[in-house]
RODO-2510 file (C-alpha; in nm, 4 decimals, decimal comma):
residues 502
     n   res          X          Y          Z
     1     x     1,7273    -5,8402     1,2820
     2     x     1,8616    -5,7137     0,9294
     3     x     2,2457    -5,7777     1,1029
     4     x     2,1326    -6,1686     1,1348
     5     x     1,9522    -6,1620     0,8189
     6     x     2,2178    -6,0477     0,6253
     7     x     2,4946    -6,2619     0,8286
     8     x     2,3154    -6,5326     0,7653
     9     x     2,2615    -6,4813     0,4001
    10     x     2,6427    -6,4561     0,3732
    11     x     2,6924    -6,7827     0,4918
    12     x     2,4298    -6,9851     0,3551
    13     x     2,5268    -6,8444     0,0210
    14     x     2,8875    -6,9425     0,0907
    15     x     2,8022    -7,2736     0,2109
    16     x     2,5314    -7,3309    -0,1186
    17     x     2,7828    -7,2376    -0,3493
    18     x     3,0462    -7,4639    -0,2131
    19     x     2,8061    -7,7288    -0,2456
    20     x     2,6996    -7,6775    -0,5695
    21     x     3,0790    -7,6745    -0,6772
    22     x     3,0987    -7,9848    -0,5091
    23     x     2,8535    -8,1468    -0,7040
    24     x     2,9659    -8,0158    -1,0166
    25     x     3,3324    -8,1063    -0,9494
    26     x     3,2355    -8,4879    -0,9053
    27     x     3,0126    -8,4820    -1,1697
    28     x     3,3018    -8,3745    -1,4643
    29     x     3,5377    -8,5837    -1,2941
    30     x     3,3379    -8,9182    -1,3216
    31     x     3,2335    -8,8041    -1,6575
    32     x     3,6114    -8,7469    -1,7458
    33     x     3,7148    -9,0951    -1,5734
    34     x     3,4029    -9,2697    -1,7683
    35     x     3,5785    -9,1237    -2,1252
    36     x     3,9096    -9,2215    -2,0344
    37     x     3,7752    -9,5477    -1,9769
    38     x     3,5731    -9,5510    -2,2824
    39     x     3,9208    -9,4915    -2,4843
    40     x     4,0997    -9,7286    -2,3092
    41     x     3,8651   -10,0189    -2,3610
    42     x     3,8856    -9,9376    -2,7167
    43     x     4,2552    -9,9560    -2,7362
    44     x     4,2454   -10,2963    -2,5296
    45     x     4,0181   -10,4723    -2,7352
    46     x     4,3075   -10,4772    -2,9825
    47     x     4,4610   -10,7367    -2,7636
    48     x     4,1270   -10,9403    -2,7912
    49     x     4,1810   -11,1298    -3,1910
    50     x     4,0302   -11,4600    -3,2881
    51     x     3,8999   -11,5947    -2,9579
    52     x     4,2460   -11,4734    -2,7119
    53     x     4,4431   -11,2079    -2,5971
    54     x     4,7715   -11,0829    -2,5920
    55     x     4,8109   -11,0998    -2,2123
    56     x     5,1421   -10,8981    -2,2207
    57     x     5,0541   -10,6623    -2,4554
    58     x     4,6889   -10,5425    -2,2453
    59     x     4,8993   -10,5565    -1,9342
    60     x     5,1553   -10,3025    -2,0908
    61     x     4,8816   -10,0743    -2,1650
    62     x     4,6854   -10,0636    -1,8294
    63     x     4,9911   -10,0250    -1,6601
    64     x     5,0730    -9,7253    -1,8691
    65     x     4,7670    -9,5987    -1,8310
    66     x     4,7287    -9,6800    -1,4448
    67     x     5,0771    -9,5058    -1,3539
    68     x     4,9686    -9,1532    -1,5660
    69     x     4,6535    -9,1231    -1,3408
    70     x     4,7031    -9,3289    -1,0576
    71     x     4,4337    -9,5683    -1,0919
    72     x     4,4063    -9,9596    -1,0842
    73     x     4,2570   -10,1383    -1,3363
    74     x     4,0508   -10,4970    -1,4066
    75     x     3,9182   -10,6823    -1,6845
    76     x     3,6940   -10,9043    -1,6492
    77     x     3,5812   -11,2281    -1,9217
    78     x     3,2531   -11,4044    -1,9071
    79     x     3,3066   -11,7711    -1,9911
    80     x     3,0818   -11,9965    -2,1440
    81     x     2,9386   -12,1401    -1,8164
    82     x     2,8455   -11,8097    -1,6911
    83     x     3,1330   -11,7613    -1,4361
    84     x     3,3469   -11,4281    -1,4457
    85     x     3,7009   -11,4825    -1,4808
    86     x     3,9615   -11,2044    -1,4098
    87     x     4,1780   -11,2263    -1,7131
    88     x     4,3922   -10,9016    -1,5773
    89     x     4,5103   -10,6844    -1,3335
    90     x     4,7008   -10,3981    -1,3011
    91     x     4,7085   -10,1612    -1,0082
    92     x     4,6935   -10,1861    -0,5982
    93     x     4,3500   -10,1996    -0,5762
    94     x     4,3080   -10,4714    -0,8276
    95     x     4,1557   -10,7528    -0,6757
    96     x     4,0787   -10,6002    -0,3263
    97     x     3,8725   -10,8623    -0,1774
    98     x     3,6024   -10,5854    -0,0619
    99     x     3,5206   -10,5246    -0,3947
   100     x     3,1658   -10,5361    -0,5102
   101     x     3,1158   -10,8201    -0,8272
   102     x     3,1605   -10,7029    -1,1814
   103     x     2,8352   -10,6068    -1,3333
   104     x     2,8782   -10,8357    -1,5890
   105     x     2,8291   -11,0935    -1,3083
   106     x     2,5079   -10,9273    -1,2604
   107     x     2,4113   -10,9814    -1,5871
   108     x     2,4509   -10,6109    -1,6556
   109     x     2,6797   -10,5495    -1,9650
   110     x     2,7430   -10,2181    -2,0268
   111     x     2,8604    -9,9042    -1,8711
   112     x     2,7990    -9,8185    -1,4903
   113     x     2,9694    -9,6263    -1,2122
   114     x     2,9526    -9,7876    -0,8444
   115     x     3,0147    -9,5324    -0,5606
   116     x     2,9301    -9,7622    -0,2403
   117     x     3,2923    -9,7767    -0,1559
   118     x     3,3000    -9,4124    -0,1988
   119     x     3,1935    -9,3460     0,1599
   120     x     3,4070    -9,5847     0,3412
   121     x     3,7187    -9,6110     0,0784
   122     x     3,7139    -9,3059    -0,0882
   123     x     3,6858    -9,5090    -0,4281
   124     x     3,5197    -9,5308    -0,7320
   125     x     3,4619    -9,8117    -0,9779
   126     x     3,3719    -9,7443    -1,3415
   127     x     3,2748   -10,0237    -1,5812
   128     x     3,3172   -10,0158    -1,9173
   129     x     3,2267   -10,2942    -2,2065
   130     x     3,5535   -10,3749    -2,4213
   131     x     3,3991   -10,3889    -2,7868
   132     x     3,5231   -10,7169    -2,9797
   133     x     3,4147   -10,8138    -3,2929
   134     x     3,3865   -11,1454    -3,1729
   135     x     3,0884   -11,3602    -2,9206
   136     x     3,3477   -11,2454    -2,6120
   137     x     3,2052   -11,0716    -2,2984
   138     x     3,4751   -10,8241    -2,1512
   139     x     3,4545   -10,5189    -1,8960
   140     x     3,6875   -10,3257    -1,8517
   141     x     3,6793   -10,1388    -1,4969
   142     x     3,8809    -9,9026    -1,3288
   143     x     3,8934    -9,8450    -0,9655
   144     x     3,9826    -9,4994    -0,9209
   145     x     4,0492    -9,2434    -0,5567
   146     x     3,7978    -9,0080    -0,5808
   147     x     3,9371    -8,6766    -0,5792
   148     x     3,6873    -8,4509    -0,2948
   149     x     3,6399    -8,1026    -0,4027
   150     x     3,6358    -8,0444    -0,0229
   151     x     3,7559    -8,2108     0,3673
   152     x     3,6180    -8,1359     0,6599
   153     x     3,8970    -7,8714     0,7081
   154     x     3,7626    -7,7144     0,4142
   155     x     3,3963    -7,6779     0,5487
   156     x     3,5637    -7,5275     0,8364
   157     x     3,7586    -7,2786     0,6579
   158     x     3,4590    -7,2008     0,4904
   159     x     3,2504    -7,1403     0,7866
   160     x     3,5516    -6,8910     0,8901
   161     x     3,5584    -6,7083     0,5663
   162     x     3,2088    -6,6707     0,5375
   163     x     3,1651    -6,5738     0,9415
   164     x     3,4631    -6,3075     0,8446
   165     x     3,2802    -6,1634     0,5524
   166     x     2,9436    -6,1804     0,7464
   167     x     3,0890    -5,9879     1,0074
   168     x     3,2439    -5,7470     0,7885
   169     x     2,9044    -5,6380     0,6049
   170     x     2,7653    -5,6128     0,9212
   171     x     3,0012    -5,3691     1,0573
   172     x     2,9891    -5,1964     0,7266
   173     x     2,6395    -5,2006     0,6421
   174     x     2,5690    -5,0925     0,9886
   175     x     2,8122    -4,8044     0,9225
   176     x     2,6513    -4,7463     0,5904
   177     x     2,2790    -4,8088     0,7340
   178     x     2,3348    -4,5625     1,0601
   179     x     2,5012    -4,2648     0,7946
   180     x     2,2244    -4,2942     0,5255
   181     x     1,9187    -4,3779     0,6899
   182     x     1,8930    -4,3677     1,0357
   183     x     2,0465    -4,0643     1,1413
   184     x     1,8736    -3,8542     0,9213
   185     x     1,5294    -4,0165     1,0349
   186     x     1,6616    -3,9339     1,3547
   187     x     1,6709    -3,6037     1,2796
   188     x     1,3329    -3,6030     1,1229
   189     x     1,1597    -3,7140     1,3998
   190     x     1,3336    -3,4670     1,6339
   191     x     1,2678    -3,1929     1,3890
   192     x     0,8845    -3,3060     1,3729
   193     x     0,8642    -3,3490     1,7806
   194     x     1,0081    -2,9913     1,7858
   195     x     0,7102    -2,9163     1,5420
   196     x     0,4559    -3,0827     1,7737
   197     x     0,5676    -2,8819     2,0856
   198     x     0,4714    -2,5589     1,8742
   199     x     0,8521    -2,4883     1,7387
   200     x     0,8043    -2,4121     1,4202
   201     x     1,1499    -2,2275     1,3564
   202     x     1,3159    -2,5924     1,3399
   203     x     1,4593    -2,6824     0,9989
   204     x     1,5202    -3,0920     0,9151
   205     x     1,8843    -3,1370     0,7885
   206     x     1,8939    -3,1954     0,3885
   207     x     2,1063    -3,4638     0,4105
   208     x     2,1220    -3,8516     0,3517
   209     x     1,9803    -4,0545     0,0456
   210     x     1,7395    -3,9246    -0,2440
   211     x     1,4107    -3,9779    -0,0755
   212     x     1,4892    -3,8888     0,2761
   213     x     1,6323    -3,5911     0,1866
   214     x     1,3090    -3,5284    -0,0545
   215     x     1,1160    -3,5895     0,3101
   216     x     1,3257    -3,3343     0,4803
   217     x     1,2747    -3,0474     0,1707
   218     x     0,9101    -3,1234     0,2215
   219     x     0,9255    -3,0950     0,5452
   220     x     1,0888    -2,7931     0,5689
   221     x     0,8149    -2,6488     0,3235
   222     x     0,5712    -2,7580     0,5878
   223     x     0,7169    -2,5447     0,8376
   224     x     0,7673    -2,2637     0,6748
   225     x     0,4320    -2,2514     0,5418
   226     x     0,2621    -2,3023     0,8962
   227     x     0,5034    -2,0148     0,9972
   228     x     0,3686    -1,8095     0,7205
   229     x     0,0618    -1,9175     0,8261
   230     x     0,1009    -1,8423     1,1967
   231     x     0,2691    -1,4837     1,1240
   232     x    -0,0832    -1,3870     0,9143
   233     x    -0,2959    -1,5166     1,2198
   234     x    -0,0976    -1,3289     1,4390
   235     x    -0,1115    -0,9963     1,1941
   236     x    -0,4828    -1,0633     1,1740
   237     x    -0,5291    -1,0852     1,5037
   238     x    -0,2895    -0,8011     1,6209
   239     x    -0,4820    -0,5913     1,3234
   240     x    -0,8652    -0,7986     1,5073
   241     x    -0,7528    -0,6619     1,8591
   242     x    -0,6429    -0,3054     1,7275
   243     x    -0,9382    -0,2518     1,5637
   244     x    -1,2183    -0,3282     1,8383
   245     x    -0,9857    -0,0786     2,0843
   246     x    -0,9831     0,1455     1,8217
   247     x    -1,3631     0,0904     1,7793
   248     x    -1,4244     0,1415     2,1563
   249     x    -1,1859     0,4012     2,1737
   250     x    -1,3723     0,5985     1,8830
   251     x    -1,7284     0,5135     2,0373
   252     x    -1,5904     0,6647     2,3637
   253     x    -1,4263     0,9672     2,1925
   254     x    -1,7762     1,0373     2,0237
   255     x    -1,9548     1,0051     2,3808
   256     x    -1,7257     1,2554     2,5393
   257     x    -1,6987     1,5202     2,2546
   258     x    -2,0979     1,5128     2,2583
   259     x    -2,1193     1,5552     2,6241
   260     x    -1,8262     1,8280     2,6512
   261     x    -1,8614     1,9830     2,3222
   262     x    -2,1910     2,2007     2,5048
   263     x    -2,0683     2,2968     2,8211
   264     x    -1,7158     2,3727     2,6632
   265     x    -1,8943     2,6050     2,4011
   266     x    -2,0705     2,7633     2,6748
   267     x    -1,7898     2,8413     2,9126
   268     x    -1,6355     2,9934     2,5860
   269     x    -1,9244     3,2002     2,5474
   270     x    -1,9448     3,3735     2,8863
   271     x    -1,5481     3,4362     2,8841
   272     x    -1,6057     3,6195     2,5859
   273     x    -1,8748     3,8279     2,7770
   274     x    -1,7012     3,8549     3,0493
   275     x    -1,4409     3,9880     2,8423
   276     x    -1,6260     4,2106     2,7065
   277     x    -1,7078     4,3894     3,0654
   278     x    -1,6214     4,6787     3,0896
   279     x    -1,4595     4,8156     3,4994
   280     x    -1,2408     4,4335     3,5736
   281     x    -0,9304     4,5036     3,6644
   282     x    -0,6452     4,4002     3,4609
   283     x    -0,5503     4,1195     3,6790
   284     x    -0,8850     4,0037     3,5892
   285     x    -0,8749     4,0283     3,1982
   286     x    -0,5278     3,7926     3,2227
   287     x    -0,6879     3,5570     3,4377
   288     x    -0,9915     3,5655     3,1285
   289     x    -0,7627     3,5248     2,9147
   290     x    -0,5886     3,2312     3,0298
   291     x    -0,9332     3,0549     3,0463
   292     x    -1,0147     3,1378     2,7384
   293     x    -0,6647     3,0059     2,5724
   294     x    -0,7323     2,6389     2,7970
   295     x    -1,0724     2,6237     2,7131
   296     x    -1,0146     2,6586     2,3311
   297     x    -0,7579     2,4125     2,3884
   298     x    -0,9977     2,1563     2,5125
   299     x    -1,2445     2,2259     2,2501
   300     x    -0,9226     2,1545     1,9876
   301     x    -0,8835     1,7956     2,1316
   302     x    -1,3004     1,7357     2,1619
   303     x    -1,2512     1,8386     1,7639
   304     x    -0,9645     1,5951     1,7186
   305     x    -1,2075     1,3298     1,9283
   306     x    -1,4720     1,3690     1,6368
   307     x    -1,2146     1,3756     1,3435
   308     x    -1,1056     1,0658     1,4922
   309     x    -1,4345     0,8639     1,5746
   310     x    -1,6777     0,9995     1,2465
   311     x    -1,3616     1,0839     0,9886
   312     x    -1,5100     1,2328     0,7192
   313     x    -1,5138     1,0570     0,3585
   314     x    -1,2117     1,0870     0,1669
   315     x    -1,2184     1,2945    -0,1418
   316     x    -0,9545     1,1125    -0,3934
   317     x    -0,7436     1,3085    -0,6267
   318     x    -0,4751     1,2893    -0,8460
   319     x    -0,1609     1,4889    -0,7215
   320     x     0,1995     1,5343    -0,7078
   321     x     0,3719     1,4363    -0,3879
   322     x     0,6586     1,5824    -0,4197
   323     x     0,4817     1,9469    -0,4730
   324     x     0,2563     1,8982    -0,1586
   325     x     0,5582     1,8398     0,0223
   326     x     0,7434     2,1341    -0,0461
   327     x     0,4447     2,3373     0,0383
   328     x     0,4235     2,1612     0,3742
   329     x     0,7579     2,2245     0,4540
   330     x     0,7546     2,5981     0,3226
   331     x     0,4842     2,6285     0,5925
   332     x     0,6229     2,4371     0,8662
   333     x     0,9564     2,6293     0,8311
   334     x     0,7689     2,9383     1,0026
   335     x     0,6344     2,7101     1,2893
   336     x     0,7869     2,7955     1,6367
   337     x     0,7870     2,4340     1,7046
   338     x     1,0388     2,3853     1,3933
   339     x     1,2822     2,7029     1,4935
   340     x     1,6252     2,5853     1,4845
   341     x     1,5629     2,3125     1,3116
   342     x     1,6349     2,1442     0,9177
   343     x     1,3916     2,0672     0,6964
   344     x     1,4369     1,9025     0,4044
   345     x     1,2988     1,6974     0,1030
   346     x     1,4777     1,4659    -0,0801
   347     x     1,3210     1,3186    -0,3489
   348     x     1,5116     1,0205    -0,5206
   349     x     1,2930     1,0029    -0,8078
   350     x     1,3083     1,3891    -0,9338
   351     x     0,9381     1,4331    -0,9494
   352     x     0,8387     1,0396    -0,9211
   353     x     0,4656     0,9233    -0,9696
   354     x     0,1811     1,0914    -0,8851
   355     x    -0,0479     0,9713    -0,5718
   356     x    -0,4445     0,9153    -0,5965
   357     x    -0,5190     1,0165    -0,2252
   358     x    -0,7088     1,2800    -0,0105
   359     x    -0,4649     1,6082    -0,0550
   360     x    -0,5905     1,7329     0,3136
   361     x    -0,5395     1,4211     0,4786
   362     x    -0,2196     1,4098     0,3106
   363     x    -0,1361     1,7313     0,4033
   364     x    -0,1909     1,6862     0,7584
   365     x    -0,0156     1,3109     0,7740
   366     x     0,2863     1,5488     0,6658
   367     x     0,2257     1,7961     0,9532
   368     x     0,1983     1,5474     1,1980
   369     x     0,4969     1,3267     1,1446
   370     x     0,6859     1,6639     1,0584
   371     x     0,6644     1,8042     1,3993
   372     x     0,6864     1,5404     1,5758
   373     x     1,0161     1,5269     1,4210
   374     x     1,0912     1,8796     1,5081
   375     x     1,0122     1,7722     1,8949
   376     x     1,2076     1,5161     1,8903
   377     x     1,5153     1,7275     1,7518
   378     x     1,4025     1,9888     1,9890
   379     x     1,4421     1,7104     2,2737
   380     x     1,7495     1,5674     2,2598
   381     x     1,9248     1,9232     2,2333
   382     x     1,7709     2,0203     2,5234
   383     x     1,8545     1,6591     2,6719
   384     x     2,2544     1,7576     2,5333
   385     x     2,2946     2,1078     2,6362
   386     x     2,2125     2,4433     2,4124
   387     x     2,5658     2,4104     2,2754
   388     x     2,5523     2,0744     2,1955
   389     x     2,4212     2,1295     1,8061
   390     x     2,4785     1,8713     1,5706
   391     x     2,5631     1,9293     1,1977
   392     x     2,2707     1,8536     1,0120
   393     x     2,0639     1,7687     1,3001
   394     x     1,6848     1,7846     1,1241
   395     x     1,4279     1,6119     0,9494
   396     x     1,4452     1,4881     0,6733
   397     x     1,1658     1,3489     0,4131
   398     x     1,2697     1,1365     0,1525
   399     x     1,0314     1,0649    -0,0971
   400     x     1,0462     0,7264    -0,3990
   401     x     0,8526     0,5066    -0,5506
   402     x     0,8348     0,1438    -0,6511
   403     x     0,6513    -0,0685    -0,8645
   404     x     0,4152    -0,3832    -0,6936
   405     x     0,2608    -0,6241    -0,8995
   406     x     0,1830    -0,6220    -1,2659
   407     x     0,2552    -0,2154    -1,3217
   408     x     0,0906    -0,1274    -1,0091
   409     x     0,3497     0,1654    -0,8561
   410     x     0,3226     0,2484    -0,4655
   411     x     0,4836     0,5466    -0,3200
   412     x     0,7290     0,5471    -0,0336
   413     x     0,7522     0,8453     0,2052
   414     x     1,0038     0,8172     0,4866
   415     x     1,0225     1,0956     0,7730
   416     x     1,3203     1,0524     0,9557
   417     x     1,4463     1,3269     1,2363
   418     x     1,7421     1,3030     1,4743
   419     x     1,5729     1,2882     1,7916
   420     x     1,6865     1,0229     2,0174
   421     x     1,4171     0,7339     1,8670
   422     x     1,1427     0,5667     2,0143
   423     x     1,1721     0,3848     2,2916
   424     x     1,1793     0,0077     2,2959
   425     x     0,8564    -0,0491     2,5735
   426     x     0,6525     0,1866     2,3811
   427     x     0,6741     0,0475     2,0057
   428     x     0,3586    -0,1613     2,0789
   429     x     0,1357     0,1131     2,2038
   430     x     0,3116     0,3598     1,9369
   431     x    -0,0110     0,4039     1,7387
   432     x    -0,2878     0,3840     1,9844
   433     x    -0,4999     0,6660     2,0763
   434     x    -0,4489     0,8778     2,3499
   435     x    -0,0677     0,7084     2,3981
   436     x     0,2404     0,9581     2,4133
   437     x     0,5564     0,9829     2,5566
   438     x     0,5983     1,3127     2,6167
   439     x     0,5138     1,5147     2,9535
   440     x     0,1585     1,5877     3,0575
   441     x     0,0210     1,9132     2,8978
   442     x     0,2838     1,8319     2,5461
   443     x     0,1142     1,6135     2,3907
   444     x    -0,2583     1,4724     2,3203
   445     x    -0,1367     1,1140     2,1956
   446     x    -0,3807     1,1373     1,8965
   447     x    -0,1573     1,2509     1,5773
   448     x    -0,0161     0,8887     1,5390
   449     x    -0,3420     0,7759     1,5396
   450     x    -0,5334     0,9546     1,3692
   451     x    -0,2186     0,9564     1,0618
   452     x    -0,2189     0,6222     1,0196
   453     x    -0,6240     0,5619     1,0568
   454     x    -0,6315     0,8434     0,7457
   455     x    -0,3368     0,6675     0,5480
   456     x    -0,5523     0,3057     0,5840
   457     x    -0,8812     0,4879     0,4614
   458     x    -0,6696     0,6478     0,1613
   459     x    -0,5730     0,2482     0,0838
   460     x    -0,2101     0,3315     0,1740
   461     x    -0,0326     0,2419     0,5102
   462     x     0,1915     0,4275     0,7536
   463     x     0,4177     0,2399     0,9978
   464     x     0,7586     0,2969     1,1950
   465     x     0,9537     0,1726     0,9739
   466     x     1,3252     0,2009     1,1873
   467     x     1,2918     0,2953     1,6179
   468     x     1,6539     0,4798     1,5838
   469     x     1,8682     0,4999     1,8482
   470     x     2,2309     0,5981     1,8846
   471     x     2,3169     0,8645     1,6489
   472     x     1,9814     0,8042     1,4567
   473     x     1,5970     0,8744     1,4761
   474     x     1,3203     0,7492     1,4454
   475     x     1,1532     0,6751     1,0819
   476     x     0,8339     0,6509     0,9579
   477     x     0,7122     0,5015     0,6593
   478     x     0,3704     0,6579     0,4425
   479     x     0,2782     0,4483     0,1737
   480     x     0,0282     0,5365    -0,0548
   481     x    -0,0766     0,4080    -0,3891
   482     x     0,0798     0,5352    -0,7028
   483     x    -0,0886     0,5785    -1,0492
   484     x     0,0420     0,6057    -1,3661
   485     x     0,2167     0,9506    -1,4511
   486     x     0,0126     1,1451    -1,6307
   487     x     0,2829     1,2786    -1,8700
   488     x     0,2987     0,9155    -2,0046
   489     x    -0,0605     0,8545    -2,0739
   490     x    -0,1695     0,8719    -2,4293
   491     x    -0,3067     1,1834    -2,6777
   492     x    -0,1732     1,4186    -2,3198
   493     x     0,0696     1,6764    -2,3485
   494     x     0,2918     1,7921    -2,1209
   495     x     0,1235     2,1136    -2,0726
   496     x    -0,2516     1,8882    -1,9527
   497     x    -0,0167     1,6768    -1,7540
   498     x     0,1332     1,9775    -1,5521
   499     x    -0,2149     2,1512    -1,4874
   500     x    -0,3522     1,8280    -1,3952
   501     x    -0,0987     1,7796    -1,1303
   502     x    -0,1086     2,1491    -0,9874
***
């Protein structure tokens, strides 16, 4: 429809404007063969003195005249009795029999322009009055060959023109029209029937005229705000899920610590009498022992059940991470479980901010990521071969801080080992209770869990923040929230600042 419109607006504007020049071309040219006239009557009435003429002299002029433009002329005399008499005559259509009468004839002195021949002869007569000073009656007229603006070869030349021009605005404003407009509303509607099938990774080209590509940024903002959107619902509902598992989890850990806390305190008991019996063989006394060593065992992880379902409150203090650490490690460095292995504390910040956070729980967040490390360096030696050490194989704790929001400062802790990472199936189920991949009897699947429900409670976080793999570990992230260093704070000394901290 807009090709036809606009083809058709080509050529009616063509075809009005030729028209209009038309009319405007015979309109100056009678209005220049009307003053010519004019002139020329004035110079004949000079021939017109004291009641007749000079014939030769007027017939010398209109014959001059007549053979610069190529026009015929007549002059016409009213006599007294009313009849016309045609005094001259110059030209070859001068006294053509088809003719229409002189106005005078009519009775209608003065100037007039006949165009009834015009149609048929393709002539024009123009009257003029010859001004005498005498009683005379004289017209002067002048039959003239129109001269057309346009033929009918013209109209059709014009009709091929404007078809040509027509036809070339159509191929270039459908060019123009498929480049700027519809393409990229092509692409916006694929891009928002992507959207309505529940893609919302899809991304509406930026291309095209001002407002279209103004749609497409918008658009674009749409979708990655209902992404943002859909990532939080997700989180929340990841976060929704974890926490009623880790709810019935905890309900069922409380359950089964109450109803084997007794009877494992009890079998504890009597293997500590029996013990204590005095004739059993020694055969006996190792078998006692043994029992003894499982059954304390089992009363460790009914402990860890209660820590982990009714976690005490925690008791907030101001401390220096980087101190704790150290300790840790000192401690850890005599732990079978770490023999053979590197330990080490990097801190990037020399000293960086101090924490506001449980110290215990802190403590024991260490401990757990710590040897975990340590098994996992321990694992993939033994996976390698005794002889297969690395350099530097160990784990490392690396210990910064950052700011967050207006001042606020938040303190990273990454463990990182050089065991052979986590595997890929078991990152979901990483931090769930009672999940582990080591073998039966190594492991109780509750350290994970119970670090990062104790890092939440302190307001901080712990995740896995790289799986490893390759020639790397795993690594875990603590974050806990920073404070202001109390060096810094105003009317304190260094001295307050340090005992504050230790």
């Amino acid at each position: 429809m807009l090709a036809i419109v606009l083809v058709m607006a080509v050529v009616s504007l063509s075809f009005a404007a030729e028209l209009l020049g038309q009319r405007r071309h015979d309109q100056q040219e009678v209005e220049r063969l009307q003053s010519h006239t004019r002139q020329l009557g004035v110079l004949a009435a000079r021939s017109f003195r004291g009641g007749d003429f000079e014939r030769a002299g007027l017939e010398e002029l209109l014959a001059s005249s007549a053979g610069q433009l190529g026009v015929s002329y007549e002059v016409h005399r009213v006599r007294g009795d009313g009849d016309v008499e045609a005094i001259a005559s110059v030209g070859v259509h001068a006294g053509f029999e088809a003719l229409p009468a002189s106005a005078l004839a009519r009775g209608e002195l003065g100037r007039a322009v006949d165009d009834d021949l015009l149609e048929r002869w393709n002539l024009l007569i123009i009257e003029e009055p010859i001004p005498t000073l005498d009683s005379q009656q004289l017209s002067l007229r002048m039959i003239a060959e129109h001269s057309p603006w346009t033929r009918s070869h013209d109209w059709r030349e014009t009709l091929i023109v404007a078809g040509g021009v027509g036809l070339l605005l159509l191929v270039l404003g459908g060019l123009l029209l498929e480049i700027q407009v519809l393409r990229p509303m092509r692409a916006l509607e694929r891009a928002a029937a992507a959207v309505g099938e529940g893609r919302l990774d899809v991304e509406a080209p930026t291309d095209g005229p001002a407002e279209l590509r103004e749609l497409a940024e918008q658009f674009n903002h749409m979708t990655a705000s209902l992404r943002a959107q859909q990532s939080a619902l997700e989180l929340q509902s990841q976060q929704l899920q974890r926490a009623e598992r880790l709810a019935a989890v905890g309900r069922l850990a409380a359950g089964v610590a109450h109803e084997v806390g007794n009877p494992l305190a009890a079998i504890i008991g009597y293997t500590q009498l029996l013990q204590g019996v005095a004739g059993r063989t020694e055969e006996d006394g190792d078998l006692l022992t043994r029992v003894a060593t499982q059954t304390q065992r089992i009363q460790g992880i009914v402990g860890q059940l209660l820590d982990y379902s009714k976690p005490a409150s925690a008791q907030l203090q101001r401390f220096s991470p980087c101190s704790r650490i150290s300790e840790t490690l000192m401690l850890l460095r005599a732990d079978p479980v770490c023999a053979g292995v590197s330990l080490e504390l990097i801190d990037e910040d020399e000293g960086g901010c101090p924490v506001e956070a449980d110290p215990e729980w802190f403590e024991q967040i260490v401990i757990n990521l710590v040897l975990n490390g340590a098994k996992a360096c321990a694992d993939r030696k033994g996976a390698e071969g005794e002889g297969a050490d690395r350099e530097g194989a160990g784990v490392r704790v690396y210990l910064r801080s950052r700011g967050e929001g207006e001042g606020v400062p938040a303190v990273v802790i990454d463990i990182e080992d050089d065991g052979p990472g986590v595997p890929e199936e078991a990152l979901e189920r990483l931090f769930e209770p009672f999940f582990t991949t080591r073998k039966a009897g190594q492991g109780t699947g509750l350290g994970l869990a119970i670090s990062q429900g104790l890092a939440e409670r302190m307001g901080g976080s712990l995740v896995l923040a790289s799986a490893g793999g390759g020639s790397h570990g795993a690594r875990f992230r603590l974050e806990l929230r920073g404070v202001t260093p109390l060096s810094s704070a105003p009317g304190r000394d260094g001295a307050d600042a340090a005992a504050d901290l230790a």
